[in-house]
DRENDO-1510 file (C-alpha; in Angstrom, 1 decimal, always signed):
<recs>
REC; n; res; u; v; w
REC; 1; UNK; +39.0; -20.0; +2.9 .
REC; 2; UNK; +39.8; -19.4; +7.0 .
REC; 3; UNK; +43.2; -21.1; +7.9 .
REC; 4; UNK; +41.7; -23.7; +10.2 .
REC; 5; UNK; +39.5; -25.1; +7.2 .
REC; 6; UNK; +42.6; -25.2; +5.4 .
REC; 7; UNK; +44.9; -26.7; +7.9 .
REC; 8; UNK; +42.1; -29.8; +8.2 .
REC; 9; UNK; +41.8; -30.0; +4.2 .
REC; 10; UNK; +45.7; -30.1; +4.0 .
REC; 11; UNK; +45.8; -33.3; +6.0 .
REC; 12; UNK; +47.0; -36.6; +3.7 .
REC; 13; UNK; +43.8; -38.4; +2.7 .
REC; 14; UNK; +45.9; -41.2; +1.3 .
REC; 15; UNK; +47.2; -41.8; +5.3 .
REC; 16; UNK; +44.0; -41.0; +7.1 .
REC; 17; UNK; +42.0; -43.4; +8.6 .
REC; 18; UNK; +38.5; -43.8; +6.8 .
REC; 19; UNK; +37.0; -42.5; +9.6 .
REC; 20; UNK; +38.3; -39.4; +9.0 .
REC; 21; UNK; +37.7; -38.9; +5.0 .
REC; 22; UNK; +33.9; -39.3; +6.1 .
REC; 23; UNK; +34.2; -36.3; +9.2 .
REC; 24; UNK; +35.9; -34.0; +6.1 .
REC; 25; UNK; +32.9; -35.6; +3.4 .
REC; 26; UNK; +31.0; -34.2; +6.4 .
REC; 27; UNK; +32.6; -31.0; +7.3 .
REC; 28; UNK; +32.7; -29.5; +3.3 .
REC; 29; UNK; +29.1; -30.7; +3.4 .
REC; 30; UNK; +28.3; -28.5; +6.4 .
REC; 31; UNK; +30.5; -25.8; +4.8 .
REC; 32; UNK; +28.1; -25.9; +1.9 .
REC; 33; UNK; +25.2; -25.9; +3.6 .
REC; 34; UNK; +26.2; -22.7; +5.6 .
REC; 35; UNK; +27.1; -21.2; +2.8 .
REC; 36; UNK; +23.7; -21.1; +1.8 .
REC; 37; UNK; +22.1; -20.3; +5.1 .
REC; 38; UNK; +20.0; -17.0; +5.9 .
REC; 39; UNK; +18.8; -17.1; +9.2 .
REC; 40; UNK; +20.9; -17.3; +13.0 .
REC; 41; UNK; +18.1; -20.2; +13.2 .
REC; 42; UNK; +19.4; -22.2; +10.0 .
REC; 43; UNK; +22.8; -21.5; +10.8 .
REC; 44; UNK; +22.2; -23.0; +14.5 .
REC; 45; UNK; +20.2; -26.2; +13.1 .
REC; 46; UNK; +23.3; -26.6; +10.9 .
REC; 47; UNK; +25.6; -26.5; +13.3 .
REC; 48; UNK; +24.2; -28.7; +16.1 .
REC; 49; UNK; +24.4; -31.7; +13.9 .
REC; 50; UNK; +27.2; -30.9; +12.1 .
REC; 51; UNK; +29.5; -30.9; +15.3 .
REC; 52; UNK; +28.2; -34.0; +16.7 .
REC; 53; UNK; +29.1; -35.7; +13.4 .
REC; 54; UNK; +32.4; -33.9; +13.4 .
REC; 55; UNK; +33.9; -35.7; +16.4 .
REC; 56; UNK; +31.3; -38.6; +17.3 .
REC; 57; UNK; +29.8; -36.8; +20.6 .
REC; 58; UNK; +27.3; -37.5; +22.4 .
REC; 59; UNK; +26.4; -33.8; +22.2 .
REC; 60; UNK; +26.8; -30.5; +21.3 .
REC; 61; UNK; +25.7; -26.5; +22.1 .
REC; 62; UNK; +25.6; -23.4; +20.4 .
REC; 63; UNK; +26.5; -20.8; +22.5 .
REC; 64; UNK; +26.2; -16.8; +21.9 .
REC; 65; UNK; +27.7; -13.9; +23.7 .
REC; 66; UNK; +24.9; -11.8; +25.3 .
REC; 67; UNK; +26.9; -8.8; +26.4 .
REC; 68; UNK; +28.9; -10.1; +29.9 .
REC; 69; UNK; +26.6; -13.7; +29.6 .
REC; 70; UNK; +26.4; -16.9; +27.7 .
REC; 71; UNK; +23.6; -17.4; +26.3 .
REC; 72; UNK; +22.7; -21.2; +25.2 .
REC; 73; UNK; +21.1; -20.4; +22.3 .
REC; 74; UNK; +20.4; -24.6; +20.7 .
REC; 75; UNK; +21.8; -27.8; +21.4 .
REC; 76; UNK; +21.5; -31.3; +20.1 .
REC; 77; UNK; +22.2; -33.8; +23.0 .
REC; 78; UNK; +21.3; -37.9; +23.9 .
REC; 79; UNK; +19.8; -35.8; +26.9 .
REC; 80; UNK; +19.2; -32.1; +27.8 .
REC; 81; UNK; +21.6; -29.9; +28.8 .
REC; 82; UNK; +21.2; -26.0; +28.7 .
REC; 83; UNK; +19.0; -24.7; +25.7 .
REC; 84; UNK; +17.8; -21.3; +26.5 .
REC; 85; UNK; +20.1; -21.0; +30.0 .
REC; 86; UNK; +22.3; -17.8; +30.5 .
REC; 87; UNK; +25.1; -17.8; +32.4 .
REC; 88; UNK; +27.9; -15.5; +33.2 .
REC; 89; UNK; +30.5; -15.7; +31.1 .
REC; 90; UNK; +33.2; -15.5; +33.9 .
REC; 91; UNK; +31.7; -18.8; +35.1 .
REC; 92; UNK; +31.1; -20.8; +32.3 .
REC; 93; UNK; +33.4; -22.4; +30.2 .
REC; 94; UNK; +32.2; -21.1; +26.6 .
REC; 95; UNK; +33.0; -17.2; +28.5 .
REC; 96; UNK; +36.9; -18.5; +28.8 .
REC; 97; UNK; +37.0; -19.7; +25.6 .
REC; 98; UNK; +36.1; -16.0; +24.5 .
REC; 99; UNK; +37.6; -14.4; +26.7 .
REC; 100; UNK; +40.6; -16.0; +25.7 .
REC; 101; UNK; +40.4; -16.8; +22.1 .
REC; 102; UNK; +41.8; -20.6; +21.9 .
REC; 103; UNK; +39.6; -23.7; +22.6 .
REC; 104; UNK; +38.6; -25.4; +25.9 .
REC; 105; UNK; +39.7; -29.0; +26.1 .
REC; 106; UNK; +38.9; -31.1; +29.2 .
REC; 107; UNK; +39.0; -34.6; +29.4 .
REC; 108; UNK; +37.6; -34.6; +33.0 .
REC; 109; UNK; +35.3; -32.5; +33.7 .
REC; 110; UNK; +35.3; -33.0; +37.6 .
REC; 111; UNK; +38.8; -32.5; +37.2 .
REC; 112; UNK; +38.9; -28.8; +36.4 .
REC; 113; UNK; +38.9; -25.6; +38.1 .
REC; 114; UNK; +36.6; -24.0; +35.2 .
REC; 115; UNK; +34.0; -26.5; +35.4 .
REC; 116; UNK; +30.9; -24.8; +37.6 .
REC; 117; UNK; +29.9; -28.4; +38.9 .
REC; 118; UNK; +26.6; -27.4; +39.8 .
REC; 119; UNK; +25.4; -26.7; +35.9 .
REC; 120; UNK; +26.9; -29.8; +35.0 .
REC; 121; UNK; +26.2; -32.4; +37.6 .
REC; 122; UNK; +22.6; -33.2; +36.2 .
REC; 123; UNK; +24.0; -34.2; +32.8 .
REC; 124; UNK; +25.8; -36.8; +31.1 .
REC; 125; UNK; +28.5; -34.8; +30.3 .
REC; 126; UNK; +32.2; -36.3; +31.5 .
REC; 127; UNK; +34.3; -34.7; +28.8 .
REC; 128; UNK; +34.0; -31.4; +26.0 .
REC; 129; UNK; +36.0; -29.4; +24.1 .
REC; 130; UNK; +34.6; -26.0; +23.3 .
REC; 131; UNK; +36.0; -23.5; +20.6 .
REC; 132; UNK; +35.7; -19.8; +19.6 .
REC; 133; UNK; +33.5; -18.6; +17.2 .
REC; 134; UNK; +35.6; -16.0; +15.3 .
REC; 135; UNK; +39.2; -16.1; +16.9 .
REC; 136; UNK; +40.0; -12.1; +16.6 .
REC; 137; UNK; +36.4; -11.2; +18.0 .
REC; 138; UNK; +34.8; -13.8; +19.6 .
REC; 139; UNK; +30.9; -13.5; +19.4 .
REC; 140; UNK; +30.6; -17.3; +20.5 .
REC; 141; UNK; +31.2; -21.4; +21.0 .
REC; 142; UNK; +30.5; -24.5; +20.1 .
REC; 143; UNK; +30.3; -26.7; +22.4 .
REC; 144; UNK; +30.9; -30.6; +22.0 .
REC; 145; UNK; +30.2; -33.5; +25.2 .
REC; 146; UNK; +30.8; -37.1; +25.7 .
REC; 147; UNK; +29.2; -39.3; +28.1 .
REC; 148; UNK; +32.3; -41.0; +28.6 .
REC; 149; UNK; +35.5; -40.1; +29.5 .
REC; 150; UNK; +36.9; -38.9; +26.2 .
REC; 151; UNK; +40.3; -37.0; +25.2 .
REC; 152; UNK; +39.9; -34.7; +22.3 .
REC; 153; UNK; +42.2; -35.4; +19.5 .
REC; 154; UNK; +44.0; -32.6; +17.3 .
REC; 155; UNK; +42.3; -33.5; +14.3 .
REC; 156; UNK; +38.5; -33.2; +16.0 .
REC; 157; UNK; +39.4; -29.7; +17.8 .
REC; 158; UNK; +40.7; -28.9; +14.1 .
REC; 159; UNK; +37.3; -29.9; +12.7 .
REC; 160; UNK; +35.6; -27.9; +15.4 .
REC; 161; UNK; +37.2; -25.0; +15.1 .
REC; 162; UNK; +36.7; -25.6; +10.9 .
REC; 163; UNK; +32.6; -25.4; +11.7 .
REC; 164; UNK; +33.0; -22.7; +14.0 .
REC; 165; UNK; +35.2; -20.7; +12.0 .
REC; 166; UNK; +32.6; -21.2; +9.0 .
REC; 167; UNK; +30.0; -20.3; +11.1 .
REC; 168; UNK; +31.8; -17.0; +11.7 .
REC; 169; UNK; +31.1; -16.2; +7.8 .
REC; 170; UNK; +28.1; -17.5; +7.9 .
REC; 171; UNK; +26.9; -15.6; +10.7 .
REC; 172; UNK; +28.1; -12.4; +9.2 .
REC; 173; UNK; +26.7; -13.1; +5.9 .
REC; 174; UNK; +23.4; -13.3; +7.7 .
REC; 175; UNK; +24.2; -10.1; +9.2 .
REC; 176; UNK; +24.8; -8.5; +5.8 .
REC; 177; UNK; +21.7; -10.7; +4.2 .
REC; 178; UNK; +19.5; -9.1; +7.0 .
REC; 179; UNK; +20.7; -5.7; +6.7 .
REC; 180; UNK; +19.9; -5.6; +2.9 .
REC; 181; UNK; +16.6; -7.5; +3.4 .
REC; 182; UNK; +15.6; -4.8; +6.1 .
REC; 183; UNK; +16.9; -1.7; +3.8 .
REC; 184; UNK; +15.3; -3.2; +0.9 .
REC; 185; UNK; +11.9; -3.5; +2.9 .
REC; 186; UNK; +12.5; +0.1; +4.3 .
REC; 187; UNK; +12.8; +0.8; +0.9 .
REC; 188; UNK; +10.0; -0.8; -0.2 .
REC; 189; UNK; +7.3; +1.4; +2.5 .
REC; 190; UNK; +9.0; +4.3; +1.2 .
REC; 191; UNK; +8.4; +3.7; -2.1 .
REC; 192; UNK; +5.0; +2.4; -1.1 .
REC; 193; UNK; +4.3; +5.6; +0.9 .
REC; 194; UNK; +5.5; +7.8; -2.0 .
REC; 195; UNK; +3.3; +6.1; -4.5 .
REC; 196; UNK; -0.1; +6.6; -2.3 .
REC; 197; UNK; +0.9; +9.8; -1.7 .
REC; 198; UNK; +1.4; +10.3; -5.6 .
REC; 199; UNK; -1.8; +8.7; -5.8 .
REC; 200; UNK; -3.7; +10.9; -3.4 .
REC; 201; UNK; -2.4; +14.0; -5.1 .
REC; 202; UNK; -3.2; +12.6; -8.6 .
REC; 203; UNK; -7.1; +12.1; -7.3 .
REC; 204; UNK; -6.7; +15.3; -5.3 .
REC; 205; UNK; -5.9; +16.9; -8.9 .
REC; 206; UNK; -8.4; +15.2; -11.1 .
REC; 207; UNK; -11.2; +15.9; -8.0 .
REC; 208; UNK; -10.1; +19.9; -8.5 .
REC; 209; UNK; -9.8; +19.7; -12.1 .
REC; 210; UNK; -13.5; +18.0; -12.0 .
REC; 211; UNK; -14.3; +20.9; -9.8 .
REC; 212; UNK; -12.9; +23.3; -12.3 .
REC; 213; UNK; -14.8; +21.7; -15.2 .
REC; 214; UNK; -18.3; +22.0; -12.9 .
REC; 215; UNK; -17.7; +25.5; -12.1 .
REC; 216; UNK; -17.1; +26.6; -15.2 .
REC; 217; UNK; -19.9; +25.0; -16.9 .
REC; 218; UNK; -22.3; +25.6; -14.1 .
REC; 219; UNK; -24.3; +28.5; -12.8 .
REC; 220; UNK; -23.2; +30.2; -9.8 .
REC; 221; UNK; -26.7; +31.2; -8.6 .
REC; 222; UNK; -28.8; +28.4; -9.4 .
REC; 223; UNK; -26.5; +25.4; -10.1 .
REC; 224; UNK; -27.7; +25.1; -13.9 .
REC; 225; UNK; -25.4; +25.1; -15.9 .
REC; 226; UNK; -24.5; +28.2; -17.6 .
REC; 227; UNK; -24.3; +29.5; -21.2 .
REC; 228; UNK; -20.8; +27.4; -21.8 .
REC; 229; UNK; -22.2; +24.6; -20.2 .
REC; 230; UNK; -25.6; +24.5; -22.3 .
REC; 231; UNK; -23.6; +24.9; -25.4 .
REC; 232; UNK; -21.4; +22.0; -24.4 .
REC; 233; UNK; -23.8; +19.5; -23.3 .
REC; 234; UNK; -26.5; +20.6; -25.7 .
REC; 235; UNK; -23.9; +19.8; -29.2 .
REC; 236; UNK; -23.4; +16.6; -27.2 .
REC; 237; UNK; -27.0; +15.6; -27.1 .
REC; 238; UNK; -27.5; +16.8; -30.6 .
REC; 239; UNK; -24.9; +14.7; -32.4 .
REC; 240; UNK; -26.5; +11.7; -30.0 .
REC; 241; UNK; -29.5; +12.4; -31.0 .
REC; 242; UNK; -28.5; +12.5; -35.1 .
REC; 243; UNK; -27.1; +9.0; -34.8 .
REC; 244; UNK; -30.2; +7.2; -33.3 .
REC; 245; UNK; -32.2; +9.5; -35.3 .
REC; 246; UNK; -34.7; +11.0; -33.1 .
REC; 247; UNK; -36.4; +14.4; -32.0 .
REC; 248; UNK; -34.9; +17.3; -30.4 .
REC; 249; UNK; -36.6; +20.0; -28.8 .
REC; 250; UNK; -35.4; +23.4; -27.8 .
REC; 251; UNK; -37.1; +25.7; -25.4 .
REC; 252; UNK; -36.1; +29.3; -24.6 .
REC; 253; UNK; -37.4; +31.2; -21.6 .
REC; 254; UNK; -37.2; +34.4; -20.4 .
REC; 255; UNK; -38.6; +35.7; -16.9 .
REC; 256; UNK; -41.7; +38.3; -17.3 .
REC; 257; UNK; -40.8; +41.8; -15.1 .
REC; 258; UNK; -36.9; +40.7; -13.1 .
REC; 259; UNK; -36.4; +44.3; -14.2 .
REC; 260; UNK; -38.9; +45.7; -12.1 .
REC; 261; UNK; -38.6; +43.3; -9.0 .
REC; 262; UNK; -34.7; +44.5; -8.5 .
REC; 263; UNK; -35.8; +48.2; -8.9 .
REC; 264; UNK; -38.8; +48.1; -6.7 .
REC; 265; UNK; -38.0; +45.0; -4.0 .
REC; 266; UNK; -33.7; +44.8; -4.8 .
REC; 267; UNK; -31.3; +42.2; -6.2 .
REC; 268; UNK; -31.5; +39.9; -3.4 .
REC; 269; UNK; -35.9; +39.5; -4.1 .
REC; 270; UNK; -34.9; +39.3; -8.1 .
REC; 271; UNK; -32.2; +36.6; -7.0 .
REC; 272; UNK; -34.7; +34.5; -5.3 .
REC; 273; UNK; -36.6; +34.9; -8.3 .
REC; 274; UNK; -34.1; +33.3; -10.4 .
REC; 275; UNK; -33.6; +30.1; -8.0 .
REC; 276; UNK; -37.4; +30.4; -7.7 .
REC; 277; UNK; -37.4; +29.7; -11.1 .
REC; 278; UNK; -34.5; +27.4; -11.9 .
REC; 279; UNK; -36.4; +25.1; -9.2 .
REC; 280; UNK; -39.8; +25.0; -10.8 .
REC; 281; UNK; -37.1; +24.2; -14.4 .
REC; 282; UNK; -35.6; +21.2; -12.5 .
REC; 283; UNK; -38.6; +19.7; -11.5 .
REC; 284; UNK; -40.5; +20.1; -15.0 .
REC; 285; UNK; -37.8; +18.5; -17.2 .
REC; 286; UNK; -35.3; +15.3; -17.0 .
REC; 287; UNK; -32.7; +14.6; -15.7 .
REC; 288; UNK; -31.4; +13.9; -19.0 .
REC; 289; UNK; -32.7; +17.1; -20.4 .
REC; 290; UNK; -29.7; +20.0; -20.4 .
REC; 291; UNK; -31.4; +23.0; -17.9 .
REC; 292; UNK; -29.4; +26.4; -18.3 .
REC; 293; UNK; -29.4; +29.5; -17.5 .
REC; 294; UNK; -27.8; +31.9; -20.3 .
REC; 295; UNK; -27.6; +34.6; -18.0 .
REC; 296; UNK; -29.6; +37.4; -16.2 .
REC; 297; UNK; -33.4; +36.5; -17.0 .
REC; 298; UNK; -32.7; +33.9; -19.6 .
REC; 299; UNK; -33.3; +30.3; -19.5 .
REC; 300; UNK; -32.8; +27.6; -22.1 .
REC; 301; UNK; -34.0; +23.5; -22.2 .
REC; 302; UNK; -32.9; +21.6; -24.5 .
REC; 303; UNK; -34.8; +18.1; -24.4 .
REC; 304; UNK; -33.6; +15.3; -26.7 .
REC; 305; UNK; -36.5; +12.4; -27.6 .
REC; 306; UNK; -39.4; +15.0; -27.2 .
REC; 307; UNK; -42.3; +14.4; -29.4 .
REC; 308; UNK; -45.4; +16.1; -30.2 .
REC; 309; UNK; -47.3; +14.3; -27.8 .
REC; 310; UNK; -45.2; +15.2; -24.7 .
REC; 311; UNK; -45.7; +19.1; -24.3 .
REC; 312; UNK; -43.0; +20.5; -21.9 .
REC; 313; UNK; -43.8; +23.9; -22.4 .
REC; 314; UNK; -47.7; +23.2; -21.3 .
REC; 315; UNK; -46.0; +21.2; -18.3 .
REC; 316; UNK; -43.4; +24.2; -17.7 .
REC; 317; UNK; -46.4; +26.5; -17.5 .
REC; 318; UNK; -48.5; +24.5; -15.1 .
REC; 319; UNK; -46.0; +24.4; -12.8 .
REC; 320; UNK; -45.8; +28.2; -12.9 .
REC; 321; UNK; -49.2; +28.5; -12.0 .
REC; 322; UNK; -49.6; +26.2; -9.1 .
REC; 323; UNK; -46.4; +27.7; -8.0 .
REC; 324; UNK; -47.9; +31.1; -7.6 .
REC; 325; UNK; -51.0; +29.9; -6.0 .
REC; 326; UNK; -48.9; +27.9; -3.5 .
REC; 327; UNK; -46.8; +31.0; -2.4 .
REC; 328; UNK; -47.5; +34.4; -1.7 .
REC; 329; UNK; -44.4; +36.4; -2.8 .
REC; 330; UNK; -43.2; +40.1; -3.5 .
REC; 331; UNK; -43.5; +38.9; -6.7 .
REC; 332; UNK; -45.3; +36.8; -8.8 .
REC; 333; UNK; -43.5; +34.2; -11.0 .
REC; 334; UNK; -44.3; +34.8; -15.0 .
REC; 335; UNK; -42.0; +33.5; -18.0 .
REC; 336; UNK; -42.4; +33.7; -21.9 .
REC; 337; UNK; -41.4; +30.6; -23.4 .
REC; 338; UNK; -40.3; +29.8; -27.1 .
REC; 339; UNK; -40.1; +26.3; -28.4 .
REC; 340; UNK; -39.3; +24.6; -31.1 .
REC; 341; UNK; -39.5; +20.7; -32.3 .
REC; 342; UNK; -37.0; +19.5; -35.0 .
REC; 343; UNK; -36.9; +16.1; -36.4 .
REC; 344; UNK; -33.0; +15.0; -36.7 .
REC; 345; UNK; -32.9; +14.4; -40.7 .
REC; 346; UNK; -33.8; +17.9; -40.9 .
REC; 347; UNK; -32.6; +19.4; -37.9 .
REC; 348; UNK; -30.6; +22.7; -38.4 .
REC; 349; UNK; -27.5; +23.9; -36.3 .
REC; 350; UNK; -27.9; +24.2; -32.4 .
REC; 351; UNK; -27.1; +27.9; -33.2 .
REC; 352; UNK; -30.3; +28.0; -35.8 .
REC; 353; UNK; -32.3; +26.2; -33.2 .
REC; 354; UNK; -30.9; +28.8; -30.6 .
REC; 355; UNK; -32.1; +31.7; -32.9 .
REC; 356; UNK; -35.5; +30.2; -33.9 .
REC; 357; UNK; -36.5; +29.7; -30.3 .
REC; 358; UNK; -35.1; +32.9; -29.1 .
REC; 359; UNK; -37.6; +34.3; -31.6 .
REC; 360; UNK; -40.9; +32.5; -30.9 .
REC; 361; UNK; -39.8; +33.7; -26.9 .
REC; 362; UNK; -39.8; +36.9; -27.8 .
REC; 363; UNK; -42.9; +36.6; -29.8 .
REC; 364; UNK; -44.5; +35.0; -26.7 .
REC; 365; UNK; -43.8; +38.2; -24.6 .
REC; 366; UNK; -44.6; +40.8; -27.1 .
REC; 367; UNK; -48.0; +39.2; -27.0 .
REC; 368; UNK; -48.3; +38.7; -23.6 .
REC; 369; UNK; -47.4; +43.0; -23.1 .
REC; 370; UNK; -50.3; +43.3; -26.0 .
REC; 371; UNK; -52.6; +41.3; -24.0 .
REC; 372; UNK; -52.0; +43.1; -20.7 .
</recs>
C-alpha cells in the first residue's frame, strides 16, 4: 500500500467527522475499482468521479504529461473546462506540480502568479488543488475546482493524493496488462503464421506425394496407367466386383507391325503410334474401366459390369477402322485383341485372367499373319 493511502487510512475513525468515514467508504471503493481497471480510459472514468467525491468539488481533470505539454486528457465538471486542450507545462499549473513533485494548493485563483488567467477566466473555477501523479516520476495530475472560494483542507489534498497515487499503480498495471496483451497477440500471428505455413507444406507434401503416386502408376507416353498401375486398380475393381457379384471382362491388345514402323519411319513415328492408339483406347472404354499400357506394344482393359451383350472389343475395332479412314498416316493403325468374360462366382485370379487373354491375343495375331 503507497504511504499517502496509508497516512489517510491511519486517521481515527472514532474522531472523524461522518463526512469523512463516507470520502474513505469512497476512496477504498475507488481503490477497488482501479485495481481492477485495464484500460487508460477506465482508469480516467474512474478517477474523474472519484475525485470529485473525494473533496465535494465542483470539478475535477485528468491531466497527462505529453513530453514538454499538459495534455487534458478527461474531466468531469458542472461546466467545461479543458478536455482535450494542451498546454505547456511551464504555463500551466498541472506542469508545476510535476515539475516539482508536491501538490498545487490555491485558494484564489486570481491571486496567484501561476494561474494563466486567460485559460481560466471562462470557467467557474475560483479555487483547485492539483497533485502529482506518481511523486518520484511524475507522469501526471489531478486536478480538483470549486466554484467558490474554497481552502483545501489536509485531509482532502491527503485523499487526492491517495487517488492519484493509486492511479500511479493502476496506470502501470495497465502498462504491464497491455504489454502482455500485445505480446500474447504477437504471439498469437506467429503461431498463426507458423501453423498456415505448416499447413501449406503439409498440402504441398500430400500434392507431391499424390504426384508421386500418379507418376508411378501412370504411363509416361500416353498417360494410361502403366503395368503397376493396371495391376493396382484392376485387383481393386475385381474384389468390387466379387462383392456385388457381377461380370468382369478382360481385354489384352497388342499393336499389329510397331516393330517395323520404328525400323522403317523411327521411334518418334512408332511413338505417335502408341498415343495414336491409347486415344482411340480412351474414347472406346469408360471412364470407370482401368486403360493400361503394359509396356512397348501392349495394351490391357479391364472392364468391370461387361456383359455379353455390350461387345467392347467389336467397339474397340470400329474405332480402328474409321480411325484409319479418317487419317492418312506413315502408318496404318492395326491391333490384335484377346478377351475374355468371367462371371465373379467363378472368376479366376487377375493373374489367370491376365494369362487367358494374353493367349486368345496372341491367337488373334497368329491368325491375322495366316490370313495375310
Amino acid at each position: 500500500m503507497d504511504s499517502s493511502l496509508q497516512t489517510v487510512l491511519s486517521s481515527n475513525p472514532d474522531s472523524s467527522p461522518p463526512f469523512y468515514l463516507q470520502v474513505m467508504k469512497r476512496l477504498v471503493t475507488a481503490v477497488q475499482e482501479l485495481s481492477l481497471a485495464h484500460s487508460l480510459e477506465r482508469i480516467m472514468e474512474i478517477v474523474r468521479v472519484a475525485a470529485r467525491d473525494l473533496t465535494n468539488a465542483d470539478g475535477a481533470s485528468f491531466v497527462l504529461r505529453d513530453n514538454d505539454q499538459c495534455f487534458y486528457a478527461d474531466e468531469n465538471a458542472i461546466a467545461p473546462l479543458w478536455k482535450g486542450q494542451r498546454f505547456p507545462m511551464k504555463i500551466c499549473i498541472g506542469g508545476w506540480t510535476m515539475y516539482n513533485r508536491q501538490p498545487a494548493i490555491i485558494e484564489n485563483i486570481y491571486g496567484d502568479e501561476r494561474i494563466p488567467f486567460a485559460a481560466y477566466q471562462p470557467t467557474f473555477v475560483k479555487s483547485l488543488a492539483m497533485v502529482p501523479i506518481r511523486i518520484l516520476d511524475p507522469i501526471g495530475a489531478i486536478g480538483v475546482y470549486w466554484a467558490e472560494r474554497h481552502q483545501p483542507t489536509a485531509e482532502e489534498i491527503e485523499l487526492l493524493q491517495a487517488l492519484a497515487d493509486t492511479t500511479a499503480v493502476a496506470l502501470k498495471n495497465v502498462q504491464i496488462y497491455t504489454e502482455l496483451e500485445q505480446r500474447i497477440q504477437d504471439r498469437t500471428v506467429e503461431l498463426e503464421f507458423a501453423n498456415a505455413q505448416l499447413r501449406e507444406e503439409v498440402r504441398e507434401r500430400k500434392s507431391a506425394e499424390a504426384t508421386v503416386q500418379r507418376l508411378s502408376i501412370t504411363d509416361e507416353l500416353t498417360g494410361l496407367n502403366n503395368r503397376r498401375g493396371f495391376l493396382l486398380l484392376a485387383e481393386q475393381q475385381l474384389k468390387l466386383a466379387r462383392r456385388i457379384k457381377a461380370s468382369v471382362c478382360l481385354v489384352f491388345i497388342d499393336l499389329d507391325g510397331l516393330k517395323q514402323v520404328n525400323d522403317l519411319s523411327g521411334h518418334e513415328i512408332g511413338d505417335r503410334l502408341i498415343v495414336d492408339a491409347a486415344q482411340i483406347l480412351k474414347r472406346t472404354f469408360r471412364e470407370s474401366d482401368v486403360v493400361s499400357r503394359l509396356g512397348g506394344d501392349e495394351f490391357a482393359v479391364f472392364v468391370p459390369g461387361c456383359s455379353a451383350n455390350d461387345n467392347p472389343v467389336a467397339r474397340l475395332q470400329m474405332n480402328v477402322n474409321q480411325f484409319n479412314q479418317d487419317y492418312e498416316l506413315p502408318y496404318r493403325l492395326s491391333m490384335s485383341i484377346g478377351s475374355t468374360i468371367c462371371q465373379v462366382d467363378i472368376s479366376p485370379s487377375l493373374e489367370q485372367m491376365m494369362t487367358q487373354a494374353d493367349e486368345l491375343m496372341y491367337a488373334h495375331k497368329r491368325s491375322k499373319r495366316s490370313n495375310s
